[in-house]
C-alpha positions in Angstrom: -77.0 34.1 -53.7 -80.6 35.7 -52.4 -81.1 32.7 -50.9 -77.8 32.7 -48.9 -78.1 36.1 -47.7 -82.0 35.4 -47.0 -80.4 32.6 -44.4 -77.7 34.7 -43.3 -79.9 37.4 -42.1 -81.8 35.4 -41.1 -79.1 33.9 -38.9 -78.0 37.5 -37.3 -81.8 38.1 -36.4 -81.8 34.9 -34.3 -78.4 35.6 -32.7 -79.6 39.1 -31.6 -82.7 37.4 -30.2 -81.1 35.2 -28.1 -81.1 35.1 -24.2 -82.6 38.4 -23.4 -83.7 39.0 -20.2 -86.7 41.5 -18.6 -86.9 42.9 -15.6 -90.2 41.8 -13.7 -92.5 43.9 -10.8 -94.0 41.3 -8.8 -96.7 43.4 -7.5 -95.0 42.8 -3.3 -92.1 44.7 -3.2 -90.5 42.3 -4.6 -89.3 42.1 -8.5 -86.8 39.8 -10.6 -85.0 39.2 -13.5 -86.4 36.5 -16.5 -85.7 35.0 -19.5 -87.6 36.8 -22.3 -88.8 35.0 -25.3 -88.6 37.1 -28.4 -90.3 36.6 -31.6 -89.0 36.7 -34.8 -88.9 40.1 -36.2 -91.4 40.7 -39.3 -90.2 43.1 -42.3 -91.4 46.3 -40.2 -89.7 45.2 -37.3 -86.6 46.0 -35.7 -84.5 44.1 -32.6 -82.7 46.3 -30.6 -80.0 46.1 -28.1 -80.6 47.9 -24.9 -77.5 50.6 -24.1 -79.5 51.9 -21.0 -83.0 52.4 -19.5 -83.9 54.7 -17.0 -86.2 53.9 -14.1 -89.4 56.2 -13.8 -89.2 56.7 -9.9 -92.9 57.5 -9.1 -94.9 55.8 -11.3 -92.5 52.0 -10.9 -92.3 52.7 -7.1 -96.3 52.1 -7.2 -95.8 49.3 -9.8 -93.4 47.8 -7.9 -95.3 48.2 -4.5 -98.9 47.2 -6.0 -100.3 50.8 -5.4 -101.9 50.7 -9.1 -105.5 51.3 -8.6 -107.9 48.5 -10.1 -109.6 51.2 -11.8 -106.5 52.6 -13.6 -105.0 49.0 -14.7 -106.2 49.2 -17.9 -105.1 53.1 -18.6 -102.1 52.7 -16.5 -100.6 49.7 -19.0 -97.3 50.6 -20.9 -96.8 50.0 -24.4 -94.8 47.0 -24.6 -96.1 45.7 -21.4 -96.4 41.9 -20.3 -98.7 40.1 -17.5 -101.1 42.5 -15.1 -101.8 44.5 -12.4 -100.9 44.2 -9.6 -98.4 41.6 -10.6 -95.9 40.0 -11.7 -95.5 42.6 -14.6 -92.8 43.5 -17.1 -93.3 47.4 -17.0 -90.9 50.7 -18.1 -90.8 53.0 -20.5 -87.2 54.6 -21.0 -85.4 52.0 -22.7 -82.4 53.3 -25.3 -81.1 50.8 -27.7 -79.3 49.9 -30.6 -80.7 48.3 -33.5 -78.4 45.1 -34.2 -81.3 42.9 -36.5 -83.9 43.5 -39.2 -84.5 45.1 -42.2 -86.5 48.3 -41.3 -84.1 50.3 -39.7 -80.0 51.1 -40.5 -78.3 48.5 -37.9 -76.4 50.1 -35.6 -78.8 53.3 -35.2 -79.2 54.3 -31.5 -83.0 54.1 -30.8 -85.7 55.8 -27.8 -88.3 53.2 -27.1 -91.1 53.4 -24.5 -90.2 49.6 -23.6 -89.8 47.4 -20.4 -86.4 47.3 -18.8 -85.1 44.4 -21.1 -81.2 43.4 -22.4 -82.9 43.1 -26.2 -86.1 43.5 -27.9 -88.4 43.3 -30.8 -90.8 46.7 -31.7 -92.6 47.7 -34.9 -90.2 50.5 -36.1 -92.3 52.9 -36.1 -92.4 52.8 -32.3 -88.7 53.4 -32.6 -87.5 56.9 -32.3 -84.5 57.5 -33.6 -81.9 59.8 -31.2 -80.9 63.1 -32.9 -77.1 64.0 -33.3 -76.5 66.1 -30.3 -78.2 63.9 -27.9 -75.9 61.3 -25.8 -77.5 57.8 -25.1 -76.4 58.9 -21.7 -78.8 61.5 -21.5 -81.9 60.4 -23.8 -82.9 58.2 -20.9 -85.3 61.6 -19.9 -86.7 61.1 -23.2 -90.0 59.8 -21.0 -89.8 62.4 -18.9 -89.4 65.2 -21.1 -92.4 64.1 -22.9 -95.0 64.5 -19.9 -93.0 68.2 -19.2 -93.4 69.2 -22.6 -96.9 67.9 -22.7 -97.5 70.0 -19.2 -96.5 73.0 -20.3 -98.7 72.8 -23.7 -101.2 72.2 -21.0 -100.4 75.8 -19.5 -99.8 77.5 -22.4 -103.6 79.6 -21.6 -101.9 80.3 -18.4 -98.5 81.3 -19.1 -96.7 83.7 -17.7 -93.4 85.5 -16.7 -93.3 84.0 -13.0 -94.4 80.6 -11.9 -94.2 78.1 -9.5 -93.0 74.5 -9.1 -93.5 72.1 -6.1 -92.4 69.3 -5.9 -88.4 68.9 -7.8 -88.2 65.7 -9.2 -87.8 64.7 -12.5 -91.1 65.9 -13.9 -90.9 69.0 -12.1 -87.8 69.7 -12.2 -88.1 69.5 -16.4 -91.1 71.4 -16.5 -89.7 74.1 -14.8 -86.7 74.2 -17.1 -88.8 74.0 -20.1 -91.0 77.0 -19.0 -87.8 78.9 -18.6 -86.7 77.8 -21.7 -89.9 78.3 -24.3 -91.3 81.5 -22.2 -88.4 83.1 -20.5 -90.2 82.4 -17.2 -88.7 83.1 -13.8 -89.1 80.0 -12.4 -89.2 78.8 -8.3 -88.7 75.3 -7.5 -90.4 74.4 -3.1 -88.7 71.3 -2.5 -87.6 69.8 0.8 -84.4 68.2 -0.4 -81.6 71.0 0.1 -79.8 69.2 -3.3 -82.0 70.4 -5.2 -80.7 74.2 -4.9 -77.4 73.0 -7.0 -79.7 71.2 -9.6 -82.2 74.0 -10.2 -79.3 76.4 -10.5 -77.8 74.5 -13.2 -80.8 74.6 -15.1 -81.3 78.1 -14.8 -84.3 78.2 -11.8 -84.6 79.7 -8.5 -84.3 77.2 -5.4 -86.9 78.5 -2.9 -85.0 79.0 0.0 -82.0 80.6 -1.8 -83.1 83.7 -1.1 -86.5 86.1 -1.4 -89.2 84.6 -3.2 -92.0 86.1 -4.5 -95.1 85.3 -2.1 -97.9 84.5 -5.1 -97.6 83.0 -8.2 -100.8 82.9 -10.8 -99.6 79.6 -12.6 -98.1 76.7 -10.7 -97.2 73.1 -12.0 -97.6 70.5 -8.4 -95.3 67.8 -9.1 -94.6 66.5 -5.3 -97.1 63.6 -5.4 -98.1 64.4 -1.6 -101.0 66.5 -0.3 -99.4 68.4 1.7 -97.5 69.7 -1.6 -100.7 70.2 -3.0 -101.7 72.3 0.0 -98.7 74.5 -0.7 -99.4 75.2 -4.4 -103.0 76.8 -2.9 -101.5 78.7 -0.6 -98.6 80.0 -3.0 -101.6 81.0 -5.7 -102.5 84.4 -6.5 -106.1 85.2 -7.2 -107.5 83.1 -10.3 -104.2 81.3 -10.4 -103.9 77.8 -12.4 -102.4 74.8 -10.6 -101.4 72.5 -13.3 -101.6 69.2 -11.4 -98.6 66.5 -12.9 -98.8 64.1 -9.6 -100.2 60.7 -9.9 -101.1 59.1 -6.1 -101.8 55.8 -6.9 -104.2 54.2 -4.2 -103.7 57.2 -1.9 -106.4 59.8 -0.9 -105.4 63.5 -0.9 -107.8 66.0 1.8 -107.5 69.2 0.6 -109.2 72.2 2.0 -111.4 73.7 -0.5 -113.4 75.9 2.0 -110.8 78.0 2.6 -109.3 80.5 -0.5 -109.9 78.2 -3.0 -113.5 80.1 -4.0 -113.1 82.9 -3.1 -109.5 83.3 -4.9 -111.4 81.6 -8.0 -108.4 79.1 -8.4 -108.1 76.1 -10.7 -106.7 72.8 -10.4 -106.4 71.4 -13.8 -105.0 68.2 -14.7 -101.8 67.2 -17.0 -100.8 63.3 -17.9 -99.1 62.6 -20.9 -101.6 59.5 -22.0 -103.3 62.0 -23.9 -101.6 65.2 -26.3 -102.2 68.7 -24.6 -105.6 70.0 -26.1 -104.1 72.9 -27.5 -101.4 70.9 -29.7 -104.0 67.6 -30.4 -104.8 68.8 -33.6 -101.0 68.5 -34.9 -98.9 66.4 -32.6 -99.8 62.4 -31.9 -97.6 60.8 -29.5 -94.7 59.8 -31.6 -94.8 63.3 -32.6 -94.3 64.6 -29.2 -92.2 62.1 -28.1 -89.7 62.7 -31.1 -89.6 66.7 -29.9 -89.5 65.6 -26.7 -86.1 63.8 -27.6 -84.5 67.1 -29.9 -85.3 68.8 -26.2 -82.6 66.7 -24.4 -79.7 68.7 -26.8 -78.5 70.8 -23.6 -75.8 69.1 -21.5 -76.5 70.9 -18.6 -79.6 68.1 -18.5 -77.1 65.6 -17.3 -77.0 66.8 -13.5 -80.5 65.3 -13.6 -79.3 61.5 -13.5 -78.0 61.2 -10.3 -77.4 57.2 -9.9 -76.4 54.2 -12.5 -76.4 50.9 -11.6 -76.0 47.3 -13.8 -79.3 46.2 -15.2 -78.5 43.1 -12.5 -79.1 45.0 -9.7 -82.8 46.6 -10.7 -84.8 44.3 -8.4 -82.6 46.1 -5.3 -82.6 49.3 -7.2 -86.7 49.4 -6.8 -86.8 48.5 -3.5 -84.4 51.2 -2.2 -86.0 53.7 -4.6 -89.5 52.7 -2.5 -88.4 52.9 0.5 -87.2 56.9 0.1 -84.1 57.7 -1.3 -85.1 61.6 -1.6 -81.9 62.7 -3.1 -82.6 60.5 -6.4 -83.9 62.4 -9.3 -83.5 59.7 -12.5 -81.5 56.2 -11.8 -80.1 55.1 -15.1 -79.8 51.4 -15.6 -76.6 50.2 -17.5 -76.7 47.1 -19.9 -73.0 46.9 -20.1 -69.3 47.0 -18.5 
């Protein structure tokens, strides 16, 4: 009988292993979808069946251009990553899943996993988060993107205060702002050039800009534009000895800034936030999986779900990239679907 239910299970594994498919950057401008080889899980693994993933619109637009630095292709890498920079590479980090084979996990428990944009894979379990009642597989997508707000504003926790600043209202902004407003009681301004924005932000409890009269300094600021001449803004918004907590990644791009101006004399600071590494201030009790597992009890509040803005079939990612390089400014988080 052992040995029957040994070969049964055996059975299921393969079957749920069967015919995935990735999604590939090809470094050009260009990506496609391949057949993805999966290994047999081992007794701490699980295979998982992908529900959705969500596509990380700064950081793949570069992927998928080839705008990774050659010094960052090492540090930039995702967990679960295959090939290299500048391409073809199998990279993402948003994927929500089902577990449908192995012995580590309950089947049928809805998983977070920082993996490519793939139809099924195999992880060590521990690198599977399990998503808390109250969270929708909808909306745990912004798991990823919670993690580098939350990990932002441990950043600024020296800095806090009641009234701050964000530029730049995309996702990572966006979040951070709501999370100040939510931990601190902060009275939060989102600069953004996309009028759209003014309905998100006041769904999530922050000020849109031009709504109305803003103050005219801030002393903490979070720049999450990815542009220079955002990062221009956030000095000229900054009160004296003001923080700028800098969450933009440029890629190959050079930012001028000028530093002659207020910048001494106003005694400002541009500090940088990126989530490869835990906040100093919360290193000594949070690792990653840590903070990624709070980052994923954060996404309880359904007024999060004005965030996703477009879904499309897991099909379609190779078109979904190129549009999303080419502008689209009204897109905060694309969520891929895996099925009808």
């Amino acid at each position: 009988m052992a040995s029957s239910n040994k070969a049964e299970m055996m059975g299921q594994d393969k079957a749920a292993t069967d015919g995935a498919r990735a999604f590939w950057s090809l470094g050009d401008g260009r990506g496609e979808i391949r057949a993805a080889a999966l290994a047999a899980p081992g007794p701490d693994d699980v295979v998982a069946e992908t529900v959705y993933s969500a596509v990380s619109k700064g950081t793949e637009s570069l992927v998928f251009r080839g705008g990774v630095p050659e010094s960052e292709w090492g540090r930039m890498a995702c967990p679960f990553q295959e090939g290299q920079f500048p391409g073809p590479v199998k990279y993402g980090y948003a994927a929500v899943a089902r577990v449908v084979g192995g012995t580590a996990l309950e089947s049928g428990t809805l998983i977070f996993a920082l993996y490519p944009h793939q139809t099924r894979f195999v992880l060590p379990a521990a690198a599977a988060i399990p998503v808390p009642e109250g969270v929708t597989p909808e909306r745990a997508v912004l798991a990823a993107n919670m993690e580098t707000a939350l990990n932002a504003v441990w950043d600024a926790e020296v800095a806090r205060t009641g009234l701050i600043a964000v530029i730049g209202g995309g996702m990572v902004g966006l979040l951070t702002g709501y999370l100040a407003h939510r931990f601190w009681g902060a009275e939060v301004w989102v600069f953004d050039p996309v009028e759209s924005r003014a309905a998100i932000c006041d769904a999530l409890g922050l000020h849109y800009a031009e709504t109305g009269a803003k103050p005219e300094k801030f002393s903490l600021l979070f720049h999450a534009s990815a542009t220079e001449a955002g990062l221009r803004t956030a000095l000229e918004l900054s009160a004296f000895e003001a923080t700028i907590v800098e969450l933009s990644w440029y890629g190959d791009r050079e930012v001028s800034l000028p530093l002659g101006g207020a910048f001494h004399s106003q005694r400002l600071t541009i500090k940088a936030s990126q989530v490869g590494a835990v906040a100093p201030s919360r290193r000594e009790q949070a690792r990653h999986a840590q903070r990624l597992a709070e980052a994923l009890t954060l996404l309880d509040d359904p007024a999060l779900d004005v965030l996703i803005t477009d879904e499309s079939p897991f099909e379609a990612l190779p078109n979904v990239l190129a549009e999303l390089v080419s502008g689209a400014p009204e897109t905060l988080c694309h969520r891929i679907r895996y099925s009808d």
